[in-house]
N, CA, C and O atoms as a printed pandas DataFrame, in Angstrom:
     atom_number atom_name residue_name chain_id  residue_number  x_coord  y_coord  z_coord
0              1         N          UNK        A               1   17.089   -7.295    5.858
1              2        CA          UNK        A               1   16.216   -6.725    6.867
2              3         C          UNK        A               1   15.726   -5.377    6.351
3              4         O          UNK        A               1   16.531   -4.628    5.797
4              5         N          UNK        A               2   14.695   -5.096    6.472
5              6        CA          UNK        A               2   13.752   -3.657    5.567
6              7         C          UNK        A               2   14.217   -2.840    6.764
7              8         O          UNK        A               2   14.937   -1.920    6.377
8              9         N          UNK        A               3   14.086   -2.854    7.834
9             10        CA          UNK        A               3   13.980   -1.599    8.425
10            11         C          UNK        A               3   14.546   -1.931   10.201
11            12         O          UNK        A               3   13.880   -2.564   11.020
12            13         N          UNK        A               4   15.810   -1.359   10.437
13            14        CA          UNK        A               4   16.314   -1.510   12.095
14            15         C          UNK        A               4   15.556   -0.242   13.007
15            16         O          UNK        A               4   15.432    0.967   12.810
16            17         N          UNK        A               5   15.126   -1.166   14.095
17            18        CA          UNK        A               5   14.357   -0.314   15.176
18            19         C          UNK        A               5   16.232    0.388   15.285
19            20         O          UNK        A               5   17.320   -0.107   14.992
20            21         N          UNK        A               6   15.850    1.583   15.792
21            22        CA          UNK        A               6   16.618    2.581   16.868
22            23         C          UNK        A               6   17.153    2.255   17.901
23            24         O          UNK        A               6   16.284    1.898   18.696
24            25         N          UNK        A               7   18.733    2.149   18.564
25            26        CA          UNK        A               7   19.194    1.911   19.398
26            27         C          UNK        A               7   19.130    2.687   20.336
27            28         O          UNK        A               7   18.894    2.323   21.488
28            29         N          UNK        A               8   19.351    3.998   19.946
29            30        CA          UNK        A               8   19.045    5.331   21.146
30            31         C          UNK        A               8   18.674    6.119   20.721
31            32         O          UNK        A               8   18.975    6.567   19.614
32            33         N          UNK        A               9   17.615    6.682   21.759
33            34        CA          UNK        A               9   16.174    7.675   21.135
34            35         C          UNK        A               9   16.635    8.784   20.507
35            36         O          UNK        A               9   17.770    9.242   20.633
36            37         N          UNK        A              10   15.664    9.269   19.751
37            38        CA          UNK        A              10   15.989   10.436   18.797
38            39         C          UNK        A              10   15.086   11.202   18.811
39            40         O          UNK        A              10   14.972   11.875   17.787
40            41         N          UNK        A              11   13.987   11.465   20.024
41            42        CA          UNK        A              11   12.652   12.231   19.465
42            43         C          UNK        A              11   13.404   13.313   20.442
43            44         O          UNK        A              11   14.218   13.108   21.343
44            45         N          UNK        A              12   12.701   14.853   19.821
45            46        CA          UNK        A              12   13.299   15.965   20.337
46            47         C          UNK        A              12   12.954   15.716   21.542
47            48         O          UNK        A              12   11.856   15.240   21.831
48            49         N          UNK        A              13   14.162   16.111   22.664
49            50        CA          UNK        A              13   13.639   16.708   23.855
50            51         C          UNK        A              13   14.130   14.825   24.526
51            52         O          UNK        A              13   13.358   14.603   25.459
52            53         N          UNK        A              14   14.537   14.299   24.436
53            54        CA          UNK        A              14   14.296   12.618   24.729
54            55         C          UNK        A              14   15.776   12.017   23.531
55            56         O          UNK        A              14   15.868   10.796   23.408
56            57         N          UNK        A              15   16.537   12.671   22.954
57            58        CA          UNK        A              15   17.946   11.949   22.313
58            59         C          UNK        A              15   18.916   11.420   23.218
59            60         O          UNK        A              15   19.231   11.788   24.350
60            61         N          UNK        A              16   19.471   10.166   22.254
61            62        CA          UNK        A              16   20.281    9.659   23.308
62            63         C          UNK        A              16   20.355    9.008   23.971
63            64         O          UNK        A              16   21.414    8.604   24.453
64            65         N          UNK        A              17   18.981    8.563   24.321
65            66        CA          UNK        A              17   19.164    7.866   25.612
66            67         C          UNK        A              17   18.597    5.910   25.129
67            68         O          UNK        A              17   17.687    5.658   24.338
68            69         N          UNK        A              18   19.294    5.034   25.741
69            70        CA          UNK        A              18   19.876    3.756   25.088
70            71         C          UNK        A              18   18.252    3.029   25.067
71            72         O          UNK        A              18   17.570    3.380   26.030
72            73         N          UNK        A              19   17.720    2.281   24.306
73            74        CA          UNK        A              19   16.349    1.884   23.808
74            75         C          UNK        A              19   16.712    0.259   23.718
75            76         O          UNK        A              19   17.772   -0.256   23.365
76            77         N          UNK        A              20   15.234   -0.498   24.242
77            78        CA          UNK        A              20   15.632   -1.852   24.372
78            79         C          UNK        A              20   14.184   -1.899   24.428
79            80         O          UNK        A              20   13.451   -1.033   24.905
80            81         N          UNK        A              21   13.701   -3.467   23.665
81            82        CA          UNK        A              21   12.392   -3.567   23.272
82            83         C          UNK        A              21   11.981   -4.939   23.840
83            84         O          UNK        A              21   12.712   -5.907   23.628
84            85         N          UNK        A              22   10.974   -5.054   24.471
85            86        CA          UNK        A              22   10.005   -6.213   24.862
86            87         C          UNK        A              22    9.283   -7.215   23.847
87            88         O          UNK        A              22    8.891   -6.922   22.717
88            89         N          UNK        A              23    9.213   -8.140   24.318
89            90        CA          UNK        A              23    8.643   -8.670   23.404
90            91         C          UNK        A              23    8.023   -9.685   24.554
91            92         O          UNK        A              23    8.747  -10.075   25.470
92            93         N          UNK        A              24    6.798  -10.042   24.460
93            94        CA          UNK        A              24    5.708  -10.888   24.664
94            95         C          UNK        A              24    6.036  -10.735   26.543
95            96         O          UNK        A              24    6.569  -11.542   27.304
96            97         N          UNK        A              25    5.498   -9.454   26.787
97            98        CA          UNK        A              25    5.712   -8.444   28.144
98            99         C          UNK        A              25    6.815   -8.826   29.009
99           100         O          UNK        A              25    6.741   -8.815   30.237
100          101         N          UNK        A              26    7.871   -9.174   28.318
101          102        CA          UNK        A              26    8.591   -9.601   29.816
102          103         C          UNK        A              26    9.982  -10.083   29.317
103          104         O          UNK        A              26   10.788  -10.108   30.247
104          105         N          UNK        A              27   10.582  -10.533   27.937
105          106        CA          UNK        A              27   11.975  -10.744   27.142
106          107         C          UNK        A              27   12.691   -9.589   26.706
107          108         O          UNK        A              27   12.306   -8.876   25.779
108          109         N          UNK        A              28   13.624   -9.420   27.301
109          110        CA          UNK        A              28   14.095   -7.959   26.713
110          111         C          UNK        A              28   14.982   -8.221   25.117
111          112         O          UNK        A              28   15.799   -9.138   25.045
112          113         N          UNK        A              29   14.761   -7.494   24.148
113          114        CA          UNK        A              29   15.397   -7.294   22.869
114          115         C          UNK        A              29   16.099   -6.018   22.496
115          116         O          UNK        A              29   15.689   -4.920   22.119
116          117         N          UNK        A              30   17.536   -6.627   22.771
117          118        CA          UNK        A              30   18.295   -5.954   21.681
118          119         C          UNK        A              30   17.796   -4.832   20.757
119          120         O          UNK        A              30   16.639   -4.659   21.140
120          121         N          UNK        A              31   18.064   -3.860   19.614
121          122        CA          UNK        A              31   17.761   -3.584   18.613
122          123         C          UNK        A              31   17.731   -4.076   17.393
123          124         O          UNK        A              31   16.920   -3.916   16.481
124          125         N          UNK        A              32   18.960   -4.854   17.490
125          126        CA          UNK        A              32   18.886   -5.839   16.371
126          127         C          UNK        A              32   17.901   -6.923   16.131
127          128         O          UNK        A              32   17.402   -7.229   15.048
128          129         N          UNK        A              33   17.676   -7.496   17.369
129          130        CA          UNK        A              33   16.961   -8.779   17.588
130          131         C          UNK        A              33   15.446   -8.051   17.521
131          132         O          UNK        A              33   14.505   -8.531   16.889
132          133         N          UNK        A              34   15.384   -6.733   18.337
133          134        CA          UNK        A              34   13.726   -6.772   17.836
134          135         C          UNK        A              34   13.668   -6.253   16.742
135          136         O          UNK        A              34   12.676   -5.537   16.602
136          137         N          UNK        A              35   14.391   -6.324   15.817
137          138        CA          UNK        A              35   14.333   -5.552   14.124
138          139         C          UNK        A              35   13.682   -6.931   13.760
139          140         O          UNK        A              35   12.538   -6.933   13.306
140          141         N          UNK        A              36   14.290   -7.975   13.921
141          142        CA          UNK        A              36   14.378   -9.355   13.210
142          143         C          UNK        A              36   13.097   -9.869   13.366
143          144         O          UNK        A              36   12.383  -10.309   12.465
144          145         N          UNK        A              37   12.761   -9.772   14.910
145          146        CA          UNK        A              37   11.283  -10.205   14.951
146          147         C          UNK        A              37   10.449   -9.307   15.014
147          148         O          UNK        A              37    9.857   -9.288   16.093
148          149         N          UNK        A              38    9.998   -8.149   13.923
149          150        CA          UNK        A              38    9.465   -7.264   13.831
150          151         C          UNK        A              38    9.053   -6.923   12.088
151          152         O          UNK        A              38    8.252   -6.116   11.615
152          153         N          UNK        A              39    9.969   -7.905   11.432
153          154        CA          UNK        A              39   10.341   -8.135    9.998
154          155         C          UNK        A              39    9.258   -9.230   10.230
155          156         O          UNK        A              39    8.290   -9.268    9.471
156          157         N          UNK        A              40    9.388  -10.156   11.292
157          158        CA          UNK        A              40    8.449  -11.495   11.200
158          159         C          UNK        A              40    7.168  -11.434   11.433
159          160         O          UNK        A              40    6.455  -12.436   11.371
160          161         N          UNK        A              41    6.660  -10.076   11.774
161          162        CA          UNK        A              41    5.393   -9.544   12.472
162          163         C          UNK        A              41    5.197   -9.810   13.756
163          164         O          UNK        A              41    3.992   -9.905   13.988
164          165         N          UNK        A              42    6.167  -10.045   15.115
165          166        CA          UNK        A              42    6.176  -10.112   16.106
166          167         C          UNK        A              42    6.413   -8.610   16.335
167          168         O          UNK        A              42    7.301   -7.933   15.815
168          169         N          UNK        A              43    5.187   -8.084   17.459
169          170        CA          UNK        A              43    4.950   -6.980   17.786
170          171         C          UNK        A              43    5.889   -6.614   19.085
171          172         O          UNK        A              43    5.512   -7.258   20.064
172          173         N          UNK        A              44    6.814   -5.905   19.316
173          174        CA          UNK        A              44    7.898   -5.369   20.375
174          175         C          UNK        A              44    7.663   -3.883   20.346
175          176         O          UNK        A              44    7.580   -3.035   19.458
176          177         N          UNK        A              45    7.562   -3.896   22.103
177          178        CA          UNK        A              45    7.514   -2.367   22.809
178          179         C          UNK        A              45    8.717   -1.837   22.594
179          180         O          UNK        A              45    9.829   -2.363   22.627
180          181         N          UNK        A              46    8.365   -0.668   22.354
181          182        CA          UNK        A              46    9.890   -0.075   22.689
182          183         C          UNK        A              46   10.075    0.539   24.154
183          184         O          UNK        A              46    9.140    1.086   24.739
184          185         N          UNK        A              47   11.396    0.400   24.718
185          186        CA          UNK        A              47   11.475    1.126   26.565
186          187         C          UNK        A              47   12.908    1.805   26.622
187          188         O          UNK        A              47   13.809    1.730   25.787
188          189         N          UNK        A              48   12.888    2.262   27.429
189          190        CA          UNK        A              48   14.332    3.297   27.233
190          191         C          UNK        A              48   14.704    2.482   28.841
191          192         O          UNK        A              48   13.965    2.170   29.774
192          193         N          UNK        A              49   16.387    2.313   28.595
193          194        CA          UNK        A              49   17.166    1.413   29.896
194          195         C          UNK        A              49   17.482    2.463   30.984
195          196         O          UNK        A              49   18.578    3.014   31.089
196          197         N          UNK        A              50   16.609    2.646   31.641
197          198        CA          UNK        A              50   17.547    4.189   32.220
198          199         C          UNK        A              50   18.469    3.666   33.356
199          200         O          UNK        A              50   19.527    4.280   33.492
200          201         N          UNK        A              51   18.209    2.545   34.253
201          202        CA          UNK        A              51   19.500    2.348   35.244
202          203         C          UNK        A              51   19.869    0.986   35.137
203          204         O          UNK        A              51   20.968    0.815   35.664
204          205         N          UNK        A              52   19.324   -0.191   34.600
205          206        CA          UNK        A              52   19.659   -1.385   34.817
206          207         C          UNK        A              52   20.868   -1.893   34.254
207          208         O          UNK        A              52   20.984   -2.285   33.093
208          209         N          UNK        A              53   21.649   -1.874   35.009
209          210        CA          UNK        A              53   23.654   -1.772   33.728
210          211         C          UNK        A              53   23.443   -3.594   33.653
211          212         O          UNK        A              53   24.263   -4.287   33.050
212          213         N          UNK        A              54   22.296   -4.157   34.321
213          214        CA          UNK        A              54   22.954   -6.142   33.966
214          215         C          UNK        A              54   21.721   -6.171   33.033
215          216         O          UNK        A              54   20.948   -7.128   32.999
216          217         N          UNK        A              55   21.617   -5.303   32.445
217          218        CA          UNK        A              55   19.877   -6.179   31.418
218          219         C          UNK        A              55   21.166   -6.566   29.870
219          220         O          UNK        A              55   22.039   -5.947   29.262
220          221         N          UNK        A              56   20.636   -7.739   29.841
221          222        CA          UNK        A              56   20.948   -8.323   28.274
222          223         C          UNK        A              56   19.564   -9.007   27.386
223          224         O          UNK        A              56   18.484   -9.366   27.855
224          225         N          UNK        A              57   19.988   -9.033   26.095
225          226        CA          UNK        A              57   19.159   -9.370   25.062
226          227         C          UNK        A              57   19.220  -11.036   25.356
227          228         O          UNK        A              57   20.100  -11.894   25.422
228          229         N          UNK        A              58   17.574  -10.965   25.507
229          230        CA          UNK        A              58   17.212  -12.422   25.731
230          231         C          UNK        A              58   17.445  -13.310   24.232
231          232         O          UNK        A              58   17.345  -14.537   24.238
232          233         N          UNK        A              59   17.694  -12.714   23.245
233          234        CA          UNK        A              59   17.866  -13.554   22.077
234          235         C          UNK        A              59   19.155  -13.676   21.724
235          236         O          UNK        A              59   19.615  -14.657   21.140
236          237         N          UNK        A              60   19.735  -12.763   22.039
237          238        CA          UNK        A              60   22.156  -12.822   21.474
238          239         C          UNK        A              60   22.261  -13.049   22.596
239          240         O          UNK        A              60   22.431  -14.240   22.859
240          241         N          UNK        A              61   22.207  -11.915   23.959
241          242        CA          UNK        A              61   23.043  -12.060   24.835
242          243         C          UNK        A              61   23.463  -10.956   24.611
243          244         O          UNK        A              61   24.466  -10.824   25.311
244          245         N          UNK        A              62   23.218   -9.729   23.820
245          246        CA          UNK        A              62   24.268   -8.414   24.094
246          247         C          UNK        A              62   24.067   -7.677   25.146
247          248         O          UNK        A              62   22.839   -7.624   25.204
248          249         N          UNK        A              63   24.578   -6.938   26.211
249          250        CA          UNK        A              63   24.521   -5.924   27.070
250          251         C          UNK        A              63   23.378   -5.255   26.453
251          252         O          UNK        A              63   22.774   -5.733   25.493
252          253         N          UNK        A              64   23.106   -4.220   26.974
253          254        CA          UNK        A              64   21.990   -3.453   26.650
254          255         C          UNK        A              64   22.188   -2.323   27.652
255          256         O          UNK        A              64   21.738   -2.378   28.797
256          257         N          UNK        A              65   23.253   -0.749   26.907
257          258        CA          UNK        A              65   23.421   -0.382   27.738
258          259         C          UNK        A              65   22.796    0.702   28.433
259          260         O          UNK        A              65   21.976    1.283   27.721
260          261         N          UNK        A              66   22.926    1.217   29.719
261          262        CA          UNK        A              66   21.760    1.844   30.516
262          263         C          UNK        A              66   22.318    3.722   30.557
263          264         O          UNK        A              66   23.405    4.298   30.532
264          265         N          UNK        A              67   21.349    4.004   30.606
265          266        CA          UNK        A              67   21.640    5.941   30.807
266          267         C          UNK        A              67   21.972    6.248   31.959
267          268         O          UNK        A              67   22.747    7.204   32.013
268          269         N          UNK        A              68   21.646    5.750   33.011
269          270        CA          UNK        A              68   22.433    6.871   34.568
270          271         C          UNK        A              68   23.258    5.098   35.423
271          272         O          UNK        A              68   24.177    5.087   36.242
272          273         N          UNK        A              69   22.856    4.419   35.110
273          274        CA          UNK        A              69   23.379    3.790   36.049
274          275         C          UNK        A              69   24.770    3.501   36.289
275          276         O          UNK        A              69   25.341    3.793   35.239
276          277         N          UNK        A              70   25.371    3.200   36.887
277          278        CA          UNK        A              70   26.972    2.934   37.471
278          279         C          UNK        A              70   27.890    1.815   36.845
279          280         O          UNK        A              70   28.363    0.799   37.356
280          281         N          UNK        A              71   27.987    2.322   35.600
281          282        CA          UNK        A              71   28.608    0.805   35.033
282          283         C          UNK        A              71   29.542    0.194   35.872
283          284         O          UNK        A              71   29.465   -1.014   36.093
284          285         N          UNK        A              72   30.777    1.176   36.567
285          286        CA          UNK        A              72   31.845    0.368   37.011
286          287         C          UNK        A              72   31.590    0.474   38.689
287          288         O          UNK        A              72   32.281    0.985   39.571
288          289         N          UNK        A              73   30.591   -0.072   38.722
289          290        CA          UNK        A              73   30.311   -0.270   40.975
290          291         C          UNK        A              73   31.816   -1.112   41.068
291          292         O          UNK        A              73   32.166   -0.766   42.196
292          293         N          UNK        A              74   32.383   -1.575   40.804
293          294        CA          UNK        A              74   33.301   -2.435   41.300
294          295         C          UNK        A              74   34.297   -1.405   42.136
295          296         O          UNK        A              74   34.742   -1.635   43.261
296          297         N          UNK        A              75   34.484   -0.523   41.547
297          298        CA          UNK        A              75   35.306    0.419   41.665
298          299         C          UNK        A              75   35.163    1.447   42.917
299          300         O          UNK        A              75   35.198    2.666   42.750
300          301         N          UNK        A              76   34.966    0.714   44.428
301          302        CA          UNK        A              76   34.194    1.472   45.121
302          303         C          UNK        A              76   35.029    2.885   45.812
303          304         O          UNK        A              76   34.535    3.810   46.457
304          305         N          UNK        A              77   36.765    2.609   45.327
305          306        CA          UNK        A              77   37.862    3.341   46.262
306          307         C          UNK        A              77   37.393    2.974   47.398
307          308         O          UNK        A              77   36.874    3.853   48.085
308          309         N          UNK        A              78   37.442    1.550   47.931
309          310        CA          UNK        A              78   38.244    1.586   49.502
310          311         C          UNK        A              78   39.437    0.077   48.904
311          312         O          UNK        A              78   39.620   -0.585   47.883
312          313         N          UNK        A              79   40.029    0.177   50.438
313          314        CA          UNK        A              79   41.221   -0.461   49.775
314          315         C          UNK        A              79   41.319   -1.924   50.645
315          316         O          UNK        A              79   42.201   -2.742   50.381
């Protein structure tokens, strides 16, 4: 593979925060997965996850993880 898109942003002012790419407006990709089809000349947006903690990569299946949202809701403390 020549070249992996970025998992989490790096432009000043905007680091850090977890990156997940589209592909054909509406499949969400991984970083890995949109590296792969990006090597193939399939064109992928890049979007930053800011709350969605259930988005996964429509091509593996990996999590895709999010910047503010609540990973562990389960956990509400009542009893």
């Amino acid at each position: 593979m020549a070249y992996i898109l970025p998992k989490y942003s790096n432009e000043p002012n905007f680091v850090g925060y977890p990156l997940f790419y589209i592909k054909e407006e509406y499949k969400a990709l991984c970083h890995m997965c949109a590296s792969e089809e990006n090597v193939r000349g399939v064109l992928v947006k890049m979007a930053t996850n800011w709350e969605d903690d259930n988005l996964y990569c429509d091509e593996c299946s990996e999590k895709i993880e999010s910047a503010y949202a609540d990973e562990d809701e389960s956990d509400t403390g009542e009893t």
